[in-house]
C-alpha positions as CSV (number, residue, x, y, z in Angstrom):
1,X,0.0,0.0,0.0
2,X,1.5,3.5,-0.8
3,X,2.0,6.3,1.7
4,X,1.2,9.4,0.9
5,X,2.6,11.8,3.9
6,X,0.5,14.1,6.0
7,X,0.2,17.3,3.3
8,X,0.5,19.4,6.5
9,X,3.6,18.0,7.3
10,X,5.3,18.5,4.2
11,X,4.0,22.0,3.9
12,X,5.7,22.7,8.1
13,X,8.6,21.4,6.6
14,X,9.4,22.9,3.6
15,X,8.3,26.5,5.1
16,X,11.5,26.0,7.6
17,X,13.5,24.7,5.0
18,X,12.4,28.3,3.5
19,X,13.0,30.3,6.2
20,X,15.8,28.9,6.8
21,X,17.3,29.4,3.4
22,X,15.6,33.5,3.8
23,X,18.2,33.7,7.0
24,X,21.4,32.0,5.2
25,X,21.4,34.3,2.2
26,X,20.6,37.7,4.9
27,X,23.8,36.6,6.8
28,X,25.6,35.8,3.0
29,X,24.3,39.2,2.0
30,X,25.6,41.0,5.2
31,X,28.6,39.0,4.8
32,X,29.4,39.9,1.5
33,X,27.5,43.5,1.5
34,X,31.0,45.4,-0.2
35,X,31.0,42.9,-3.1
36,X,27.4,43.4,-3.7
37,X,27.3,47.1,-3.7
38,X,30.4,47.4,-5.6
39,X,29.2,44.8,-8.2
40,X,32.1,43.0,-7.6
41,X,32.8,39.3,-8.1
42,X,32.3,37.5,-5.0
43,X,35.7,35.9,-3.5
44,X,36.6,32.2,-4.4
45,X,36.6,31.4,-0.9
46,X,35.6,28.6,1.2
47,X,31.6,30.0,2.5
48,X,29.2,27.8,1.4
49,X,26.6,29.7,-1.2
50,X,23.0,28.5,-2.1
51,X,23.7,29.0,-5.5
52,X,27.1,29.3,-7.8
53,X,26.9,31.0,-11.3
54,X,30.1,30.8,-13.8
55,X,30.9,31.1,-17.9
56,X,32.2,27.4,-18.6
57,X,35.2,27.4,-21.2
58,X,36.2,25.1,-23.3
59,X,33.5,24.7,-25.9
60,X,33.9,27.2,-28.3
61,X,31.0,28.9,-27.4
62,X,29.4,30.5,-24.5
63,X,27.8,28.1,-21.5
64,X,26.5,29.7,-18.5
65,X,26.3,27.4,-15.9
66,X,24.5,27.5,-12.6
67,X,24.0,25.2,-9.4
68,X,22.0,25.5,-6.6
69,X,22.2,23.3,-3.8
70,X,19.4,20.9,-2.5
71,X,16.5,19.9,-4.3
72,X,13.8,22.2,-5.0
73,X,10.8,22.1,-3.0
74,X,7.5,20.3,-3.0
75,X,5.2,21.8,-5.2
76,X,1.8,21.6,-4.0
77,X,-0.7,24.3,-5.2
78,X,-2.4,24.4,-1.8
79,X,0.6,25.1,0.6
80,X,0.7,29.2,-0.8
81,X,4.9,29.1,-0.4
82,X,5.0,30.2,-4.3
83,X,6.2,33.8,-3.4
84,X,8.9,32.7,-0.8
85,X,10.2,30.3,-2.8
86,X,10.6,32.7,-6.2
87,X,12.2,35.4,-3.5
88,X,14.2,32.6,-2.2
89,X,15.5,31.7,-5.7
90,X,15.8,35.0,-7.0
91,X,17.9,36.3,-3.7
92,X,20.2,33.4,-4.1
93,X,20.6,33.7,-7.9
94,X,21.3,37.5,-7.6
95,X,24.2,37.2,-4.9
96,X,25.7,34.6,-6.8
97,X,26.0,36.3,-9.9
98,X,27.4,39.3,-7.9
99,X,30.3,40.6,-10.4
100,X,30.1,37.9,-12.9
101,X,29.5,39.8,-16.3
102,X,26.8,39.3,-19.0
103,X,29.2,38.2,-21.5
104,X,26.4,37.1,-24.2
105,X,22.8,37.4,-24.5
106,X,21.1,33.8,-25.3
107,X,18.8,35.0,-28.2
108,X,17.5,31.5,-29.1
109,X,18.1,29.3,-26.0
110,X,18.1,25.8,-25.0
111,X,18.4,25.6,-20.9
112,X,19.3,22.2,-19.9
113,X,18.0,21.5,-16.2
114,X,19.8,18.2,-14.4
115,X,18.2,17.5,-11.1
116,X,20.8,15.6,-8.8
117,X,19.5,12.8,-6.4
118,X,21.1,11.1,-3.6
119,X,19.0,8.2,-3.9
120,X,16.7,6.3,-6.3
121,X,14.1,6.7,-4.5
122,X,11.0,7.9,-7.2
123,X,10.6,11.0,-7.6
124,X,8.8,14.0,-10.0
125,X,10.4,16.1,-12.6
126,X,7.8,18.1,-13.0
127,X,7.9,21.0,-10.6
128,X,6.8,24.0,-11.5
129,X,9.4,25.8,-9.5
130,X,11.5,25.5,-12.5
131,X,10.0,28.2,-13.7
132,X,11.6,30.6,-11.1
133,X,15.2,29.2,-12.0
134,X,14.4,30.1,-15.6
135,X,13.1,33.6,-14.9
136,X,16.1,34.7,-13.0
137,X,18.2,34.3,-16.8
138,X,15.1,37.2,-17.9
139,X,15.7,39.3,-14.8
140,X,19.3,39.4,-15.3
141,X,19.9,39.6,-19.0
142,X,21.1,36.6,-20.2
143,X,17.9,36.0,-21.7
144,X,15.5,38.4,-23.9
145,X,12.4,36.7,-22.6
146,X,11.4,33.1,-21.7
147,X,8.9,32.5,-24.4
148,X,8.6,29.5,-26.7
149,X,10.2,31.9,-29.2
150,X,13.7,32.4,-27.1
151,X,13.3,29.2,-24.8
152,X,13.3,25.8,-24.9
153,X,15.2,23.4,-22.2
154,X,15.3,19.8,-21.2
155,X,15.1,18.2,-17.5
156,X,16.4,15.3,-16.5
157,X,17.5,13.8,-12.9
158,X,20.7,11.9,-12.6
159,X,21.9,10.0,-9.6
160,X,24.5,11.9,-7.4
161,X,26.5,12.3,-4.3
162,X,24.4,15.1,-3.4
163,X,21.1,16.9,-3.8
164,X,21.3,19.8,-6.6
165,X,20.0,21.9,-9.2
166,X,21.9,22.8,-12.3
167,X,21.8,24.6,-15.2
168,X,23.5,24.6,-18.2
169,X,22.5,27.7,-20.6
170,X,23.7,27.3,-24.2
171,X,22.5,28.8,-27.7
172,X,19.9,26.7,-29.5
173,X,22.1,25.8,-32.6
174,X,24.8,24.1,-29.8
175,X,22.2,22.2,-28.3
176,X,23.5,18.9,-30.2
177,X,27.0,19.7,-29.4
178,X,27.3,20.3,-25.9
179,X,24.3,17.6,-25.1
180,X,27.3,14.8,-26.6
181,X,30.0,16.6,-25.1
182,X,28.6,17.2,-21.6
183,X,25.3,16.1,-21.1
184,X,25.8,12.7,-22.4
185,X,29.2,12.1,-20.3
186,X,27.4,13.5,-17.1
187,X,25.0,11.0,-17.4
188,X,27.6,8.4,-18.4
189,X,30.0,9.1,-15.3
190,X,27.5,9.5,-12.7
191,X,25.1,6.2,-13.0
């Protein structure tokens, strides 16, 4: 017989988990306030960040790559968190791209979303908190809009020693390229 836990219970616990993210990125934000204002780079140093943003090199074209840590939060339409979580994503996204410079607008993108699991335990792709991670490329520029007519991405989950979010922003006509390059061996290497 399948369990389906309390809904109460899961809405309790992901509206710590929230909180709790909301106080890590105020004490990141005080922590790093001179970067920020300055709209400097943040330091390579050792303070574990919600989220990391980066240019990969390499392919002979632009990839933006970003993680965020932990998996993203139940969605349930009844729990009302959408608003904390899009401020949660958005904060985090917008400290860790403190400094790091728009070096190419994506006019026709292909976003390619890998969910990391620690566990095969069965779980849904389809959570529409993605939508949040893909807006913050709109906010910040890397994107003209996210409509069919800029936009498309792929999502996938792949095993891993850790819970993340990553994603992997490339233009449309290296979609083939960098799915056989690096998607392909991610998912070769880590099952």
């Amino acid at each position: 017989m399948f369990y389906k836990p309390y809904p109460k219970s899961i809405e309790l616990a992901e509206r710590m988990r929230i909180e709790l993210y909301h106080r890590w990125l105020d004490a990141l934000e005080a922590y790093y306030e001179g970067y920020i204002n300055d709209h400097a780079e943040l330091p390579d140093d050792e303070v574990g960040r919600p989220c990391t943003v980066k240019w990969l090199d390499g392919f002979g074209y632009p990839v933006l790559s970003v993680e965020y840590m932990g998996m993203l939060p139940h969605y349930d339409e009844k729990m009302k968190i959408k608003g904390k979580v899009r401020d949660m994503y958005q904060r985090a996204f917008w400290l860790a791209k403190s400094g790091i410079p728009i070096k190419h607008e994506f006019k026709q993108a292909h976003i390619y979303v890998i969910h990391y699991f620690p566990d095969r335990m069965v779980r849904d792709l389809d959570n529409r908190y993605t939508k949040f991670l893909i807006d913050n490329f709109r906010h910040a520029g890397f994107i003209p809009d996210d409509s069919w007519q800029h936009v498309s991405w792929t999502e996938t989950g792949l095993l891993g020693n850790e819970a993340k979010v990553v994603l992997f922003v490339v233009d449309d006509k290296h979609l083939a390229d960098f799915g056989a390059k690096h998607i392909d061996l991610l998912k070769k290497t880590i099952q």
